[in-house]
C-alpha positions in Angstrom: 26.5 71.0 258.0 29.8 72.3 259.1 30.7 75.8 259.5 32.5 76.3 256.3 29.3 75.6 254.1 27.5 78.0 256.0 28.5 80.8 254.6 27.6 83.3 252.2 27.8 83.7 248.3 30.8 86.1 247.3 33.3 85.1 250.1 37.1 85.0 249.8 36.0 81.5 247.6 33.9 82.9 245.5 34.9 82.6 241.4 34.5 85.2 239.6 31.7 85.1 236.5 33.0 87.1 234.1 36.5 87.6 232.3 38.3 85.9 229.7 38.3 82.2 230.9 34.0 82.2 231.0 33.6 84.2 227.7 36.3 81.8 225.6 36.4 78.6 227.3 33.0 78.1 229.1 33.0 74.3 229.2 36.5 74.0 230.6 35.9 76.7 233.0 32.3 74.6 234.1 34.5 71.0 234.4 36.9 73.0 236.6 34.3 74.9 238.5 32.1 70.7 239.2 35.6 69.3 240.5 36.7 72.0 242.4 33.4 73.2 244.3 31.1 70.6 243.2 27.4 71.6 241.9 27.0 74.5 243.5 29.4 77.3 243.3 29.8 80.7 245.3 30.0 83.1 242.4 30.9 87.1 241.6 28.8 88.3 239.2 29.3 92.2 237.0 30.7 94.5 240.2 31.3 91.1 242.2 27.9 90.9 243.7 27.2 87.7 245.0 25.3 85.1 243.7 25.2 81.0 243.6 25.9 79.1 240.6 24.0 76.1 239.8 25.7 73.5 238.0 24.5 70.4 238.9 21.9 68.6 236.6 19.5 67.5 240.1 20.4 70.2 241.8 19.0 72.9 238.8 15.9 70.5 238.7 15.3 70.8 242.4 15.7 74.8 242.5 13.3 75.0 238.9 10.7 72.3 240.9 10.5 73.9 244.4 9.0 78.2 243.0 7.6 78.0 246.8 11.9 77.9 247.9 13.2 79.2 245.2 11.3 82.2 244.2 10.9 84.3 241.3 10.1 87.5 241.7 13.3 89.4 241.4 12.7 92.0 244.1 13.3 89.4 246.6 17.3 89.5 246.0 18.8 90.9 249.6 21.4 93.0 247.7 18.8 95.4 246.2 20.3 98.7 248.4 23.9 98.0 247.1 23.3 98.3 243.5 23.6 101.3 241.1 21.4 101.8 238.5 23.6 101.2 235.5 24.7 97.8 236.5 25.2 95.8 233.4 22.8 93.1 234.6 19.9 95.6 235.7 17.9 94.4 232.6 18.0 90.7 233.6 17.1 91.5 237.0 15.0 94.9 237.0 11.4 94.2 238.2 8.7 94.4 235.9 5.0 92.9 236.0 5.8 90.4 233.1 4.3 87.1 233.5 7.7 85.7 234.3 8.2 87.6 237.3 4.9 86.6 239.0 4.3 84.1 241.9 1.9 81.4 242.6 -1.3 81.8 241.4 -0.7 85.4 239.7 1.4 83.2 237.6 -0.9 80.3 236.7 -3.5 82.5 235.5 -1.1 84.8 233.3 0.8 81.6 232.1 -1.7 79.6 231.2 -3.4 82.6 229.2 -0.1 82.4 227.6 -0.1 78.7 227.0 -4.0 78.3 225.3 -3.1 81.4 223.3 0.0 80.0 221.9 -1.3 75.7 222.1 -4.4 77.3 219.4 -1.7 77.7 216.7 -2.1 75.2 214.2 1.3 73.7 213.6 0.9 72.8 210.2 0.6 76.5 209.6 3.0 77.7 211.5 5.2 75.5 209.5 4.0 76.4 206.0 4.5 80.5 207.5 8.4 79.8 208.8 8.4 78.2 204.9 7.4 81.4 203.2 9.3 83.7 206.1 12.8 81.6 205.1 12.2 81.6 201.4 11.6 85.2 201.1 15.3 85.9 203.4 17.1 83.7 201.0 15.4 85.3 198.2 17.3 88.3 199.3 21.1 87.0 199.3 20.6 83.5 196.9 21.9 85.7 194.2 25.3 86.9 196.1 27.1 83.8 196.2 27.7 84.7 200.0 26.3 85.8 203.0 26.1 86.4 206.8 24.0 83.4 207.9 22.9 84.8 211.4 22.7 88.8 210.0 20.8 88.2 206.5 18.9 84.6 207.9 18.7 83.2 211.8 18.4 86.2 213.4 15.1 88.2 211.4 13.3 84.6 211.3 11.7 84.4 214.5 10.4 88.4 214.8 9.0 88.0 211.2 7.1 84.7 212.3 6.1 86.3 215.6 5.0 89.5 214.2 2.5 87.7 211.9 1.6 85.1 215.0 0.7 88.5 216.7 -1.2 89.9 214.0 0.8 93.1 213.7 -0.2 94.4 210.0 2.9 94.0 207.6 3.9 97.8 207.0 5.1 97.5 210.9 7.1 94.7 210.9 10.6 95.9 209.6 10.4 98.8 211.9 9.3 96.0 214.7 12.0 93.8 214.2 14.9 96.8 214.3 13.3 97.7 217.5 13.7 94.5 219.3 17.1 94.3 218.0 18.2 97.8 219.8 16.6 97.0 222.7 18.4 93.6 223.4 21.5 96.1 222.4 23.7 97.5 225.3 24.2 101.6 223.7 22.0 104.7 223.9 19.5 103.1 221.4 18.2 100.2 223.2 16.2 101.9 226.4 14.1 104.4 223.5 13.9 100.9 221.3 12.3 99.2 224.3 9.6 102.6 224.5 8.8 102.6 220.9 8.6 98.5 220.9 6.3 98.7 224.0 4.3 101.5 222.1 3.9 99.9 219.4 2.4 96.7 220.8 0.0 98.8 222.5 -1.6 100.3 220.0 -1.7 96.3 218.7 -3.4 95.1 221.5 -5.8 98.4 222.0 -6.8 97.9 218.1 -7.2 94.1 218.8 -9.4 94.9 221.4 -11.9 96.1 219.1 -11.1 94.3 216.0 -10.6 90.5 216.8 -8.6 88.1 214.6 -7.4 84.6 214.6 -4.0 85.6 216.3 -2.2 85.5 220.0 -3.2 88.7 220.3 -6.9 88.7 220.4 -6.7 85.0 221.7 -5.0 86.3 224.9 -7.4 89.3 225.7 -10.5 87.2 225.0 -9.0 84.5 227.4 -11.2 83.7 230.7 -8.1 84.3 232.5 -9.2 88.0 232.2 -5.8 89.6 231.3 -6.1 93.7 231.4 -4.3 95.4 228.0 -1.1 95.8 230.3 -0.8 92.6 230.8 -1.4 91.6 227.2 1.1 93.8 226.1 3.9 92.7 228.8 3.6 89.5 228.5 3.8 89.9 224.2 7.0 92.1 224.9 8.2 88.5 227.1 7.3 86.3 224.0 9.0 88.5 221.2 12.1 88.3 223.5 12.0 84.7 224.2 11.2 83.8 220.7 13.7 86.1 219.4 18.0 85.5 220.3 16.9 82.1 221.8 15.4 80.9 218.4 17.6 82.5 215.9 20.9 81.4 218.4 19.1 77.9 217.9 19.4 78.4 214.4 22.4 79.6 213.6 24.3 77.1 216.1 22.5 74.3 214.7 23.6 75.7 211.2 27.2 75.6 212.3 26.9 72.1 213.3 25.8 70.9 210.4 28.1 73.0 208.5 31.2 71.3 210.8 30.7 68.2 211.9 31.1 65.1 210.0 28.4 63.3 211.7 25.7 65.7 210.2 27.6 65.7 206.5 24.7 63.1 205.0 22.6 66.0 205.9 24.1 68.6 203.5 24.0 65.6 200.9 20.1 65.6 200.2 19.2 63.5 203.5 17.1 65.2 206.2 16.9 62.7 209.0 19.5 64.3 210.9 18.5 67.9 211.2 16.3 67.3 214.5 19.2 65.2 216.0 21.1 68.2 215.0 19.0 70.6 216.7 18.7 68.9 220.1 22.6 68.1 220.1 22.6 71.9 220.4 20.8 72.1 223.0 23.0 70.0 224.8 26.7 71.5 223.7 25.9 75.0 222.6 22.4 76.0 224.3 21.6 79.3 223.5 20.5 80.3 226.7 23.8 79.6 228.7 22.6 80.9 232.2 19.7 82.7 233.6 19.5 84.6 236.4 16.1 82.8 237.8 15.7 82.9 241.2 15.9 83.8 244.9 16.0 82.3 248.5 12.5 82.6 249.8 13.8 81.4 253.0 17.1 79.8 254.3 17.8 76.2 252.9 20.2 73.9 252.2 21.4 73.1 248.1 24.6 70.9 247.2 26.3 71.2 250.5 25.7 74.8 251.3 23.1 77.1 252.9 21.5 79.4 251.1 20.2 82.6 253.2 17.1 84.4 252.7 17.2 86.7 249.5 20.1 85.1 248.1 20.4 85.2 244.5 20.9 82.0 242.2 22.0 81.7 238.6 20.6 78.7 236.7 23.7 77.4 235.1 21.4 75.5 232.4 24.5 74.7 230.0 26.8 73.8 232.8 23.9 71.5 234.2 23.7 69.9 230.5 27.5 69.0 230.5 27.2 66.9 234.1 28.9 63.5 233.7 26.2 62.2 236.0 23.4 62.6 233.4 25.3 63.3 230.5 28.5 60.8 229.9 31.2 63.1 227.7 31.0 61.4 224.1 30.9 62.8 220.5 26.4 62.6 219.4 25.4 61.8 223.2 22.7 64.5 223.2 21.4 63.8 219.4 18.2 61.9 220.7 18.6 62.1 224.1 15.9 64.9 224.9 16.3 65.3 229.0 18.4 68.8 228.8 17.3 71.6 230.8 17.7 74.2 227.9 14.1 75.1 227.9 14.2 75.1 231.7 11.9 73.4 233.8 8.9 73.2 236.1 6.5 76.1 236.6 9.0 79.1 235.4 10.2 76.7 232.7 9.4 78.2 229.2 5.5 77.6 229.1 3.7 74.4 226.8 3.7 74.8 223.9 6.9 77.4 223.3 9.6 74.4 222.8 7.3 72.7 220.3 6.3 76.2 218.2 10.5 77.0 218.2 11.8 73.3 217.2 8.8 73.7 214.6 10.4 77.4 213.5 13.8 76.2 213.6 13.7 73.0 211.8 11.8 74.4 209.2 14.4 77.3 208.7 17.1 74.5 208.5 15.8 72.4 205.9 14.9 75.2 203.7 18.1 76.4 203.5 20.0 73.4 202.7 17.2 72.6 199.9 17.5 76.3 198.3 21.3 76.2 198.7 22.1 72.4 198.9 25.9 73.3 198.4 27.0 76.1 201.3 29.7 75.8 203.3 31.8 77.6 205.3 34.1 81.0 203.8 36.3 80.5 206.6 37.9 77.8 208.6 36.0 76.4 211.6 38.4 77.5 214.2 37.7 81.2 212.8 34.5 81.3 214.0 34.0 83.4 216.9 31.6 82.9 219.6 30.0 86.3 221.4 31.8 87.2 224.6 29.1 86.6 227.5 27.8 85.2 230.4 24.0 84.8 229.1 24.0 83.3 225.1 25.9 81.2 223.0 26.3 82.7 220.3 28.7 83.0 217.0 29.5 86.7 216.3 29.0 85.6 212.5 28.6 82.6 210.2 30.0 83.2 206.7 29.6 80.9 204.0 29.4 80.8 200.2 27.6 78.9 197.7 26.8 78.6 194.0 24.8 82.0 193.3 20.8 81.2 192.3 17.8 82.6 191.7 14.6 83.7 194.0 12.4 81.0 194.4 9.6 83.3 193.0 11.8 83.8 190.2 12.6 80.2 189.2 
């Protein structure tokens, strides 16, 4: 190891994270970033605090398969006494006793309470619920001709199936839902969102304690694991936010795939073969979880040529890793059945069995019953009009417009 590799993120080489070349051209900026540093990359982050970047395909899956080196607990990071409280990225990296922040055995007991809870949904049911969730949005816009496919369709989807999962009663869900979409906002709204949200779940999981049912709720507090109503109720607050933007970002990418590329246009014809291909050829070009901000040095070590000191903090570059020639060769339908992406992450801190399965389940479902209730939408703009969200963490289009042949509610035909 020479003397130049030993040295730390944020140096006169570091690249900075943010700005208009990450937020418009991500992939370009990832193939520049592989040939010119190789799979690990000194970064800047928001206020150019250090980090490394992790953009190699084996390199991600070492970090994600070594917790014991690469730790998760956020309150590790060496940088701590240097930040100020409104940094932009305080809520991706602000402690909290959520099951994804836990350690070693802490987090085998909360996660696999979270894993028997979620494996006892049947999936049949889950399927026939997305049905009736995604008939009852399109019900709401088949009339109009037109519509905001991520607004009016992806994005409530996966609170409303949640919310029911959950057992929340049905009054609560709309205010629910606009609650987990101010708190994953960046204005004065989102930190009282995130109170009332957590509030509300509460007084879910204290009824639940008394009043069993057959839902994740009552499942996880009658688990053997032994999970206290705090826990319960952090660890919900983790699953409505992973089920939420990453599902519906699923969705709606998937639905602009299929609204743009030829090689999913038998699709829109009356054939459904292709919608799964469709959905895991997201994964791999437009993941909606770009990057996460996953983990810290335990202890100094070594990762793609560099050492990495104690407390240092590392972004999983899960999109970047996707793209790498060495797993991935660049051609058009690569990804459509190859399954070995890293979008759901991996190992331990990876999202927990059976989370992939349940949202390809939610996701597939609200495909196909789109293009049967409104075999004939397309696009109201051109492709190259769409406008993907300016940001570091999702991919994700700012809107999806399209029109179609005006019809009536399913419960009205």
């Amino acid at each position: 190891m020479t003397e130049e590799n030993v040295r730390p993120a944020g140096d006169q080489d570091a690249v900075r994270l943010y700005g208009e070349e990450f937020n418009e051209r991500p992939l370009e900026l990832y193939q520049r970033l592989r040939r010119e540093y190789g799979p690990v990359v000194p970064v800047l982050l928001e206020g150019d605090f250090p980090a490394w970047f992790v953009i190699g395909y084996r390199e991600l899956k070492h970090v994600a398969s070594n917790p014991d080196l690469f730790a998760r607990d956020t309150r590790r990071w060496n940088a701590w006494d240097t930040v100020p409280e409104d940094w932009p990225l305080m809520p991706y990296v602000a402690w909290s006793p959520a099951m994804w922040m836990t350690e070693g055995a802490e987090h085998q007991r909360r996660a696999g309470a979270v894993s028997d809870a979620l494996d006892a949904i049947d999936r049949t049911e889950l399927a026939i619920l997305s049905e009736e969730v995604t008939d009852g949005l399109i019900d709401g816009f088949a009339g109009d001709g037109e519509a905001d496919l991520l607004d009016r369709y992806a994005d409530p989807i996966p609170p409303l199936v949640f919310a029911r999962l959950l057992g929340l009663p049905e009054a609560e869900v709309p205010a629910l839902i606009k609650d987990i979409a101010d708190s994953a906002g960046s204005d004065e709204n989102a930190i009282p969102a995130f109170q009332r949200l957590n509030e509300r779940l509460r007084t879910l999981v204290e009824h639940k304690k008394v009043y069993k049912g057959p839902d994740i709720s009552s499942r996880m507090l009658a688990h053997p694991a032994g999970l206290t109503v705090d826990e319960v109720v952090h660890d919900i607050v983790l699953l409505l936010a992973a089920a939420h933007l990453p599902t519906s970002n699923w969705i709606g990418n998937t639905l602009r795939l299929m609204l743009v590329d030829e090689r999913f246009a038998m699709t829109l014809q009356g054939g459904r073969g292709s919608v799964a291909q469709a959905l895991n050829q997201v994964l791999w070009e437009d993941t909606p979880q770009q990057n996460v901000i996953g983990r810290f040095a335990a202890h100094a070590c070594e990762l793609g040529g560099h050492t990495i000191r104690a407390g240092e903090m590392v972004v999983m570059g899960y999109s970047a890793a996707n793209a790498d020639p060495q797993v991935r060769p660049i051609s058009p339908g690569h990804g459509a059945d190859n399954r070995a992406h890293l979008s759901f992450g991996h190992g331990e801190h990876g999202c927990p069995f059976p989370v992939p399965e349940l949202a390809e389940i939610i996701a597939k479902t609200s495909v196909e019953v789109l293009l049967d209730r409104l075999p004939d939408v397309e696009l109201s703009v051109k492709p190259d009009e769409l406008e993907w969200v300016p940001s570091l963490w999702i991919r994700r289009l700012a809107a999806l417009p399209v029109a179609f042949t005006p019809a009536g509610s399913r419960r009205g035909a």
